[in-house]
C-alpha positions in Angstrom: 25.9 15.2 52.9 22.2 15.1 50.9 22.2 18.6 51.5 24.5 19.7 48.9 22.5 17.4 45.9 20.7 18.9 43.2 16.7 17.5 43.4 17.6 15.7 40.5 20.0 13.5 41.9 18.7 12.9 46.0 15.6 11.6 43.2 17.9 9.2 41.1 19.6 8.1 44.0 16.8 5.9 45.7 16.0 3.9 42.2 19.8 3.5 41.5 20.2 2.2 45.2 17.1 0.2 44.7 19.3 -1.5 41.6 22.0 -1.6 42.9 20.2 -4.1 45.7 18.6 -6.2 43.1 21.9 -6.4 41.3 23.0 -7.8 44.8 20.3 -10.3 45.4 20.2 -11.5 42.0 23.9 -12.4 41.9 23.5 -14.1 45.1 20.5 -16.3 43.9 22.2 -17.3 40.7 25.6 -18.0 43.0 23.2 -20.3 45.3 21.4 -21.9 42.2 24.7 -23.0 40.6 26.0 -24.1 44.1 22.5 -26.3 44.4 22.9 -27.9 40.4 26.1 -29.3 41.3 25.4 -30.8 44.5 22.6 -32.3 43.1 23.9 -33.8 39.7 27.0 -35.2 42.6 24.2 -37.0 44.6 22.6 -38.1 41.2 26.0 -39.7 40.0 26.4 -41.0 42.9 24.0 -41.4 46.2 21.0 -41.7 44.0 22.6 -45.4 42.1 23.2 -46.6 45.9 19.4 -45.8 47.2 18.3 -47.6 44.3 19.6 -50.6 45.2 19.3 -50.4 48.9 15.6 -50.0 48.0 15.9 -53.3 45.8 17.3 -55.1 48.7 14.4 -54.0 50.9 12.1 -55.1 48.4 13.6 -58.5 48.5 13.3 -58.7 52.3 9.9 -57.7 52.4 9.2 -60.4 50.3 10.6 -63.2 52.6 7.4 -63.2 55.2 5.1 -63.9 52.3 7.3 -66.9 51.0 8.0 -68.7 54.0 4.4 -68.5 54.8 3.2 -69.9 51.8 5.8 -72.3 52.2 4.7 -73.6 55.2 1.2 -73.5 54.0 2.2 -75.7 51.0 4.4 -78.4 53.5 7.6 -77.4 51.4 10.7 -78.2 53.4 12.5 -77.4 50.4 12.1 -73.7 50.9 12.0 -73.3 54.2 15.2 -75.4 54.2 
């Protein structure tokens, strides 16, 4: 089949093929980019809220240690009630 093609062309053809390939992997980057924006901005809207205040709630908890033992060191029944 490359037998038959003028110099010219069988010369063309291995930058246009090259092109054609970076056509290819470009289109598929920018396909995979758009797919990664919108699962992103979906966890934003809405995992991102719930982590925040799971992490709030941890924060709380990890506090609890430190009061009771200052309680106890204090003799307040109060709080440790």
């Amino acid at each position: 089949m490359l037998k038959n093609l003028s110099l010219t062309l069988k010369l063309a053809l291995l930058p246009a093929v090259a092109l054609l390939g970076l056509l290819l992997y470009v289109g598929y980057n920018s396909q995979q980019l758009s797919n990664n924006d919108s699962r992103l901005v979906e966890l934003e809207t809405h995992s991102y809220p719930t982590l925040e205040k799971t992490d709030a709630v941890i924060f709380q908890f990890s506090r609890i240690p430190a009061l009771l033992n200052s309680a106890v060191a204090a003799g307040e029944e109060s709080t440790l009630t």
